[in-house]
ZAMARGU-4260 file (C-alpha; in steps of 0.2 Angstrom, whole numbers, plus 5000, padded with zeros to 4 digits):
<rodrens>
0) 4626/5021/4271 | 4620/5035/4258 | 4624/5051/4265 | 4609/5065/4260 | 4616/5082/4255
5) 4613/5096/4270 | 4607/5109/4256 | 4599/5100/4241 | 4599/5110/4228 | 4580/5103/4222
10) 4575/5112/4238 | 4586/5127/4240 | 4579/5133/4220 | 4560/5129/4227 | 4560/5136/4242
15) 4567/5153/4237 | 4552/5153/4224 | 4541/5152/4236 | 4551/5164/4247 | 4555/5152/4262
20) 4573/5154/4271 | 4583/5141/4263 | 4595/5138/4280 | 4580/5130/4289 | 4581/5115/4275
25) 4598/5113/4281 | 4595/5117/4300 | 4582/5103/4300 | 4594/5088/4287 | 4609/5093/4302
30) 4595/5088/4316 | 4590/5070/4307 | 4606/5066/4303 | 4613/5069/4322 | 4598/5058/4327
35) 4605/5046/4312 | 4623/5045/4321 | 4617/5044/4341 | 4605/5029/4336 | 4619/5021/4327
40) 4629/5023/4341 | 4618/5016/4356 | 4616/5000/4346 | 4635/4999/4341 | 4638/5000/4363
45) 4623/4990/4367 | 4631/4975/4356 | 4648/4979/4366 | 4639/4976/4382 | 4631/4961/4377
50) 4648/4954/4373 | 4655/4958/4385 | 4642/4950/4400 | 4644/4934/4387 | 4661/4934/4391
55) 4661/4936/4409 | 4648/4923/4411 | 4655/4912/4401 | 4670/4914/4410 | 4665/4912/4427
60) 4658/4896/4423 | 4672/4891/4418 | 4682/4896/4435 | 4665/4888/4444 | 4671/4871/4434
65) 4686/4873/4439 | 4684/4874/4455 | 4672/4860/4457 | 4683/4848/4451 | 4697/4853/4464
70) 4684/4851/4477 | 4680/4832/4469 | 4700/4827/4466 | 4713/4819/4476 | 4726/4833/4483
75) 4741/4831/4473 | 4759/4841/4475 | 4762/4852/4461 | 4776/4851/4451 | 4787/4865/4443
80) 4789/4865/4426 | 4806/4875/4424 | 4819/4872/4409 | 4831/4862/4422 | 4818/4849/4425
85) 4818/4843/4408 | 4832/4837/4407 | 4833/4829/4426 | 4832/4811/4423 | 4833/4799/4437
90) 4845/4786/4436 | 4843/4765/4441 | 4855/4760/4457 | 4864/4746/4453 | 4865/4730/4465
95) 4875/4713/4465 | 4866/4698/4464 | 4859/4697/4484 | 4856/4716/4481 | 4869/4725/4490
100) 4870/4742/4482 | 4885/4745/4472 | 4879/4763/4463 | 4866/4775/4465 | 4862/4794/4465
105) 4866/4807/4477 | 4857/4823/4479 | 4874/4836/4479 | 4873/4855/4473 | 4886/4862/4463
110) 4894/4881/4463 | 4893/4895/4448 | 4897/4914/4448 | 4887/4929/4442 | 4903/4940/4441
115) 4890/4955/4438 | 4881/4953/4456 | 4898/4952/4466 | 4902/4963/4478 | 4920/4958/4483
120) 4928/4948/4469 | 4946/4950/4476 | 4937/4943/4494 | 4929/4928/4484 | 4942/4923/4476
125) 4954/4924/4488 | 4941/4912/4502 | 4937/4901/4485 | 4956/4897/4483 | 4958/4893/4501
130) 4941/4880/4501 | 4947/4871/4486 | 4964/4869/4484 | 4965/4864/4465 | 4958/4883/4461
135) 4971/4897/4459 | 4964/4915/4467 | 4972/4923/4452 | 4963/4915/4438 | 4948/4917/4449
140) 4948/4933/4451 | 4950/4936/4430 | 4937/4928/4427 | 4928/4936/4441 | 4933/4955/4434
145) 4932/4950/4415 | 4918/4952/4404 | 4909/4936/4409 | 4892/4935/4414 | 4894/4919/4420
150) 4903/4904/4425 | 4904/4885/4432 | 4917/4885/4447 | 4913/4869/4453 | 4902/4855/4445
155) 4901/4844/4464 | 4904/4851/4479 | 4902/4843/4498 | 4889/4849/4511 | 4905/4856/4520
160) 4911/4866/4504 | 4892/4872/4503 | 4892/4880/4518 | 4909/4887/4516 | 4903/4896/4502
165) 4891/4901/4513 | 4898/4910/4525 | 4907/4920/4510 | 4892/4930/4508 | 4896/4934/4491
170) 4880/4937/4481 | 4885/4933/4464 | 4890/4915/4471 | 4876/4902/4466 | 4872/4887/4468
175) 4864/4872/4457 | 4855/4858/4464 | 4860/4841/4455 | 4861/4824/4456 | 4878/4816/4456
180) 4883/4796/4453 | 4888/4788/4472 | 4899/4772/4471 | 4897/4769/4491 | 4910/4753/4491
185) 4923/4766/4483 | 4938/4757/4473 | 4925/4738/4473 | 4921/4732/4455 | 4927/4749/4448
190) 4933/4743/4432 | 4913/4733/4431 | 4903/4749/4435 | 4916/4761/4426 | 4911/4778/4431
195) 4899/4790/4427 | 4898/4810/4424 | 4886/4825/4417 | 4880/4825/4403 | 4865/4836/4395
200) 4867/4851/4410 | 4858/4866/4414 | 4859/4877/4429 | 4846/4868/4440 | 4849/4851/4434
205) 4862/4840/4427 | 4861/4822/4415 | 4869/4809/4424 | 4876/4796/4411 | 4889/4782/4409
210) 4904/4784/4404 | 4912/4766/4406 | 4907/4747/4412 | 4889/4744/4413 | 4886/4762/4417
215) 4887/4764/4399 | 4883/4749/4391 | 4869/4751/4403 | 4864/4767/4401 | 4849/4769/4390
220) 4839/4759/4404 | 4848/4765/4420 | 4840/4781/4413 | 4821/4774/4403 | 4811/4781/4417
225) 4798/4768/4411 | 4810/4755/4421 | 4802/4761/4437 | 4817/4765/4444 | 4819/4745/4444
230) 4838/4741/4451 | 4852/4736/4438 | 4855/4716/4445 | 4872/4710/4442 | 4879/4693/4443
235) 4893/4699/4455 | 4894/4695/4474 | 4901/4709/4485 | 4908/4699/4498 | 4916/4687/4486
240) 4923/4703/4474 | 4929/4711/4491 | 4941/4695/4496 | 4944/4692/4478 | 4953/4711/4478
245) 4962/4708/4494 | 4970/4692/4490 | 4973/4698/4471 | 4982/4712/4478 | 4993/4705/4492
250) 5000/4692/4479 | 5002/4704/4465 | 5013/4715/4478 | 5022/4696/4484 | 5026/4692/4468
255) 5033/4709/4462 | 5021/4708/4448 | 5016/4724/4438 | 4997/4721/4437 | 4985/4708/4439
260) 4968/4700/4435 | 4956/4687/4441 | 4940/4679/4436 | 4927/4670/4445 | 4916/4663/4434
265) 4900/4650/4438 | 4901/4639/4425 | 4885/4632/4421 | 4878/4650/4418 | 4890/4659/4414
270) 4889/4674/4427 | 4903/4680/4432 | 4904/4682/4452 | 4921/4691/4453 | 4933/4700/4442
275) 4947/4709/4448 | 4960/4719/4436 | 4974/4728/4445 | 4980/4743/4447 | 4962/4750/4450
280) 4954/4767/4452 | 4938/4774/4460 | 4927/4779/4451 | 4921/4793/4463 | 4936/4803/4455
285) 4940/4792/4438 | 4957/4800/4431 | 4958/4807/4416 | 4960/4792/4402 | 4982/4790/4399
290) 4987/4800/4383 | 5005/4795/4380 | 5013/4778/4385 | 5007/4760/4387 | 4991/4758/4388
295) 4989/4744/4402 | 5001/4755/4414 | 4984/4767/4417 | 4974/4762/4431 | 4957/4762/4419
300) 4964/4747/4410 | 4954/4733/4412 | 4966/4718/4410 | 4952/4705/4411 | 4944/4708/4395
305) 4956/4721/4386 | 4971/4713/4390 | 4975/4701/4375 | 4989/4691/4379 | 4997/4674/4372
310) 4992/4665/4387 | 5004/4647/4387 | 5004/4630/4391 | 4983/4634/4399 | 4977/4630/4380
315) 4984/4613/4379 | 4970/4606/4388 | 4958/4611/4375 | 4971/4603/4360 | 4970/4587/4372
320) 4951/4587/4371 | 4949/4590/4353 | 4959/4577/4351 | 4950/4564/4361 | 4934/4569/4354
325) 4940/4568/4338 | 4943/4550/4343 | 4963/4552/4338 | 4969/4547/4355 | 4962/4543/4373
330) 4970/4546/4391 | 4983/4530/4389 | 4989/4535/4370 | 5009/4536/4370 | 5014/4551/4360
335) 5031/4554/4354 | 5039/4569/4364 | 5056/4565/4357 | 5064/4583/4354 | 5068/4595/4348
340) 5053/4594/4335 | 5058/4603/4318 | 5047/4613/4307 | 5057/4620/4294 | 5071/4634/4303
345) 5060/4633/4318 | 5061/4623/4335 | 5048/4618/4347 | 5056/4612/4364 | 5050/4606/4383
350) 5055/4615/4398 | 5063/4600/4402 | 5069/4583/4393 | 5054/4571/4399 | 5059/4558/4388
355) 5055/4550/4371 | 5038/4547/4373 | 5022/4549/4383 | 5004/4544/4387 | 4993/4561/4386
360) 4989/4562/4401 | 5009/4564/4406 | 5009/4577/4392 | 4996/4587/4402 | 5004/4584/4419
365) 5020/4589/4414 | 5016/4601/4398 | 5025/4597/4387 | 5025/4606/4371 | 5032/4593/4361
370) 5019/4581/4363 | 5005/4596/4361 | 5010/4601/4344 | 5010/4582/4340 | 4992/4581/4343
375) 4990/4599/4334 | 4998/4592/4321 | 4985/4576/4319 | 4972/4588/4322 | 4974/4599/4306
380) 4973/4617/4303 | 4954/4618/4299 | 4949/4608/4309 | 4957/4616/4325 | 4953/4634/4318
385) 4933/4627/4318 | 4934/4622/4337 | 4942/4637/4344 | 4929/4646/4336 | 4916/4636/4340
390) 4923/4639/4359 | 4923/4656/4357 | 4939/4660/4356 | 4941/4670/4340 | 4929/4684/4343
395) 4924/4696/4358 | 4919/4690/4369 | 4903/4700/4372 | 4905/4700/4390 | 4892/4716/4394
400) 4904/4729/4397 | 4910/4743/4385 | 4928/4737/4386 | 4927/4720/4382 | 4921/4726/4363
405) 4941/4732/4363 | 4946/4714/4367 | 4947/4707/4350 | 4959/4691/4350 | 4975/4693/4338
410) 4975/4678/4326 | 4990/4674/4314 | 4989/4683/4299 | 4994/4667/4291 | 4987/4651/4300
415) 4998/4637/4293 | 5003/4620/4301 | 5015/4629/4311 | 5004/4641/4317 | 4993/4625/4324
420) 5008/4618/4334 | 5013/4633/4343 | 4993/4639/4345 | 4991/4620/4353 | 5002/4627/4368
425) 4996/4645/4368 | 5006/4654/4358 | 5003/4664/4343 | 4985/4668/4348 | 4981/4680/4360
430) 4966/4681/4371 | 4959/4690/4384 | 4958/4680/4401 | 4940/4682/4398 | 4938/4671/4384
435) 4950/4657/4394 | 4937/4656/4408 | 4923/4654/4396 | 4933/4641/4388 | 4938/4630/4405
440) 4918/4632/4408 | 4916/4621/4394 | 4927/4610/4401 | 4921/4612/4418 | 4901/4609/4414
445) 4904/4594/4402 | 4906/4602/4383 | 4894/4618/4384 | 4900/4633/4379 | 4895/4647/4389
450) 4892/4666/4387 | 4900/4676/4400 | 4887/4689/4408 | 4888/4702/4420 | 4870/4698/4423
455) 4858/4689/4435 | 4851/4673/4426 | 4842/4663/4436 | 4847/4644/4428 | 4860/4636/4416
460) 4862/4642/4401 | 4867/4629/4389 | 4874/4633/4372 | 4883/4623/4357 | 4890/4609/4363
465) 4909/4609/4360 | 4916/4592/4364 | 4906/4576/4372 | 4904/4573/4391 | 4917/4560/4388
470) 4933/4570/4382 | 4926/4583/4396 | 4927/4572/4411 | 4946/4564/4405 | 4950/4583/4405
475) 4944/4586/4422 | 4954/4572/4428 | 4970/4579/4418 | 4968/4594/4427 | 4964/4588/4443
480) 4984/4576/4443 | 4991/4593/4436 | 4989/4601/4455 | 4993/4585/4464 | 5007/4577/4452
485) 5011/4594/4442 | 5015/4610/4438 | 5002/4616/4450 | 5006/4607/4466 | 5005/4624/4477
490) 4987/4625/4468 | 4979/4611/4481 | 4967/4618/4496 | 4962/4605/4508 | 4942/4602/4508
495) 4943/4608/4489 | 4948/4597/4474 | 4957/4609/4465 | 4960/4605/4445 | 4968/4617/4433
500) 4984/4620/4422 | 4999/4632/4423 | 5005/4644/4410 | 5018/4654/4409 | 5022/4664/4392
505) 5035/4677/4385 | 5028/4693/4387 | 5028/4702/4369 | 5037/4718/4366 | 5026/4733/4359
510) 5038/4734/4341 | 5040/4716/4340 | 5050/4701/4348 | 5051/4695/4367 | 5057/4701/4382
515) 5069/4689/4391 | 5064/4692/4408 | 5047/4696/4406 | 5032/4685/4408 | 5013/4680/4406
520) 5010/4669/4421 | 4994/4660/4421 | 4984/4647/4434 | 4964/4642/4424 | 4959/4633/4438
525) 4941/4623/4439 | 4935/4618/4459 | 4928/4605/4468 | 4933/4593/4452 | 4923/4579/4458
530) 4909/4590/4455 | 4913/4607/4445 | 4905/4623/4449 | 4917/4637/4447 | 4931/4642/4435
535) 4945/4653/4440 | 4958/4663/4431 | 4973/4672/4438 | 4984/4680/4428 | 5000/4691/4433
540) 5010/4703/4423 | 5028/4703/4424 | 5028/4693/4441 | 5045/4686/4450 | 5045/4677/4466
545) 5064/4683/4473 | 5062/4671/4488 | 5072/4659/4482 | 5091/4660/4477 | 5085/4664/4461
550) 5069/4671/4453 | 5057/4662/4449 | 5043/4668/4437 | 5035/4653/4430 | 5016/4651/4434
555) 5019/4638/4447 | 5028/4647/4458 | 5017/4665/4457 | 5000/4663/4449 | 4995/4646/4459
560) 4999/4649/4474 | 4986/4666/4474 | 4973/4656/4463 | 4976/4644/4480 | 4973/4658/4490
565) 4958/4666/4483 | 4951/4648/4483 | 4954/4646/4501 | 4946/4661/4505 | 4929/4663/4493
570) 4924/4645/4494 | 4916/4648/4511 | 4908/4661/4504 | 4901/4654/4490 | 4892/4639/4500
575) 4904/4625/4497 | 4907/4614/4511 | 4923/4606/4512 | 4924/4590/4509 | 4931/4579/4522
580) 4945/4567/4516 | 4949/4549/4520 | 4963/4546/4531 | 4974/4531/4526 | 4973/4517/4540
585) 4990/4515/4545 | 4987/4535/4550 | 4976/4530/4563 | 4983/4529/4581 | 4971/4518/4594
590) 4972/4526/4612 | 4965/4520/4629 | 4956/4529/4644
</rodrens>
């Protein structure tokens, strides 16, 4: 805007020649410019005004939308959007394969301290000591007077313990609502589920992950909320795993025995309906993972797919079928089991002296080494290395729990001929007991391989075929005169045709050589025979039978008779009938009314 000058001098010179008073030209620009400024200024507030009703129009159409689209929905709850809820997840349960639960979540609260807001520290510190026992009132009540502003005191606590804290009274003691993991079959299948703890945690909520078994193998869809909270279905049966437990632990506790494992496995699918490793835990309250010492001495060590042992005379069975299907021998071939067998500086002798020769089937009835590493030895090193890997035996196992990645097999660093003989008649290879169930599955289900699975599958998986149909039914029937001519004679349950194969092997020491008074011992055992569903391995470590005048550790007088057991027990359960057998003639007595 062009400002005009109050007293122009154009004006001022002209009106004082003309003898005017020169203030009244600058009287009369004050008045016009005043009118200038108060005209400015109503259009300047008239605009504000008419800004302002646009808004609060505008604005209560927006609230009158609002509110007509409340009136016109469905109610809903409303949800809180607080930092904590981002990171609550809900987790999966987990079920066996009738879906029984065996995990789910628990809504539990856990404890914290605002040191700042407390009235009585010494009070609270001194009550807290006395409602948990693992806290010390001393170190409570340093943390309580020291220069924290916060801190966790308990991550679960019981409804109990929450209204002990209660009564307290103490303001600066908190609580956190959480979900925690609930195993509700406590010690069941620990070493399957594993265990599970906090993970991503705030003060209002808490990540529940895995931390072991299928919890964390699992994990990423126990916790995809796109799932639907769909269970987790696992092959196991409850009922089976809990008998499978009881027997496993009375025998390992008859036969002295340090741990133990078994394995139930169905084999034409694969899935495995029961594994036991002993000792066990619960993982409610996992312990804290061993840092000193052996390894398999801590409860968390799962001895069906970790512990790699050379597991004996069990493997000669699969040495016996390579060869027949290699068509080298058949069940009548006489094998030459004169010994000792030489190799260089080394041995190879039988438990006993069974004579100079033997038809294979003798050589599986009464395992002899000898006559094992004979076949081994027509068999050849490549070509037995192919078949053991073709059965599995040379990888993990990829049985789908965390742990079992750990079971990698020890092969010889150097796999010569002699390596074949001894490897014929399990030793210098060590497996986990895992990979032997999968490999009596193949025999069991006619030559498939078989994946083990922790999972459901609703058919028969068939893989690679290993041997024919053939050498597979001349196994079975190996197997099956191993429990009633054998080794395994304390392996036969009545109503149950039981076929399997002892082994009993030196148990290793951790810098090298073998103990003399420590053992593997071994039952793979395959039931009904005439008509093969089920594979089961038992495997005791360290066992000795002292009922004798002597002890006894050999797999036929510890390992068969719980595999008998367990059979005894779990074969109702699983749905198979016994079968009645014939009773000879002269057995039969004729009575009169």
């Amino acid at each position: 805007m062009i400002r005009t000058p109050l007293r122009p001098l154009a004006r001022i010179l002209d009106a004082r020649e003309k003898g005017e008073n020169p203030d009244a030209i600058e009287r009369e620009n004050i008045r016009i410019r005043h009118e200038q400024m108060r005209d400015q200024a109503r259009q300047r507030a008239e605009g504000r005004l008419l800004v302002l009703g646009m808004f609060f129009v505008v604005a209560f159409c927006v609230v009158g939308l609002r509110m007509g689209m409340l009136a016109t929905s469905e109610p809903t709850e409303p949800r809180v959007d607080a930092p904590g809820a981002k990171i609550h997840a809900a987790r999966a349960d987990i079920v066996d394969r009738h879906g029984n639960l065996l995990a789910t979540n628990f809504e539990t609260h856990a404890l914290y301290a605002q040191p700042p807001l407390m009235v009585d520290p010494v009070h609270a510190a001194e009550e807290l000591a006395q409602i948990f026992p693992d806290l010390e009132a001393d170190e409570l009540l340093e943390d309580f007077t020291g220069k924290r502003k916060f801190l966790w005191i308990k991550r679960k606590i019981s409804p109990e313990q929450l209204q002990a804290v209660h009564e307290i009274g103490d303001p600066g003691l908190l609580f956190a609502s959480r979900d925690m993991r609930l195993y509700p079959n406590g010690k069941l299948a620990a070493h399957v589920l594993g265990g599970a703890s906090f993970g991503k945690e705030g003060v209002n909520a808490a990540e529940v992950i895995g931390v072991a078994g299928v919890e964390k193998y699992f994990d990423e869809y126990l916790r995809d909320p796109a799932n639907g909270a769909k269970p987790l279905q696992l092959s196991l049966d409850l009922t089976v795993q809990a008998a499978a437990e009881r027997v496993l632990y009375g025998g390992m506790k008859l036969m002295n025995a340090k741990g133990a494992t078994s394995i139930l496995m169905d084999a034409h699918t694969g899935e495995v309906i029961s594994v036991v490793s002993l000792p066990t835990f619960d993982p409610n309250k996992r312990p804290r993972p061993a840092t000193s010492g052996d390894a398999s001495d801590s409860p968390l060590f799962n001895r069906s797919v970790q512990g790699v042992y050379e597991l004996g005379s069990t493997f000669k069975i699969f040495t016996v079928a390579q060869a027949m299907d290699l068509g080298l021998v058949n069940p009548d071939t006489l094998i030459d089991t004169k010994g000792p067998l030489r190799w260089g500086k080394h041995r190879i002798r039988d438990f006993r002296n069974y004579g100079d020769e033997m038809t294979v089937t003798k050589v599986i009835v009464k395992s002899s080494n000898i006559g094992t590493a004979r076949l081994a030895q027509a068999i050849g090193v490549e070509r037995q290395r192919a078949f053991l890997d073709r059965l599995g035996m040379l990888e993990t196992t990829g049985f789908e729990i965390v742990e079992a990645a750990t079971g990698r097999p020890l092969l010889p660093p150097n796999w010569s001929e002699l390596s074949t003989m001894t490897i014929s008649y399990g030793h210098g290879l060590s497996t986990s007991p895992m990979h032997l169930a999968a490999g009596y599955a193949a025999i069991a289900n006619g030559g498939y391989k078989v994946q083990p699975t922790i999972l459901k599958r609703p058919a028969s998986q068939k893989g690679e075929r290993v041997f024919s149909e053939t050498s597979s039914a001349a196994s079975r029937k190996m197997l099956r005169k191993v429990v009633t001519e054998g080794t395994a004679s304390f392996g036969e349950v009545k109503g149950y045709a039981v076929a399997g194969k002892t082994g009993t092997a030196d148990k290793p020491k951790r810098r090298g050589g073998y103990y003399d008074d420590k053992v593997i011992a071994t039952f793979a055992s395959i039931f009904p025979a005439d008509d093969p569903k089920y594979v089961l391995i038992v495997t005791l470590d360290e066992p000795v039978d002292t009922t004798g005048d002597e002890p006894r550790r050999t797999a036929g007088w510890t390992a068969v008779p719980v595999a008998a057991e367990m059979i005894r027990r779990v074969a109702p359960l699983l749905g198979l009938r016994p079968t009645v057998e014939p009773v000879p003639l002269d057995d039969i007595k004729l009575t009169s009314n």
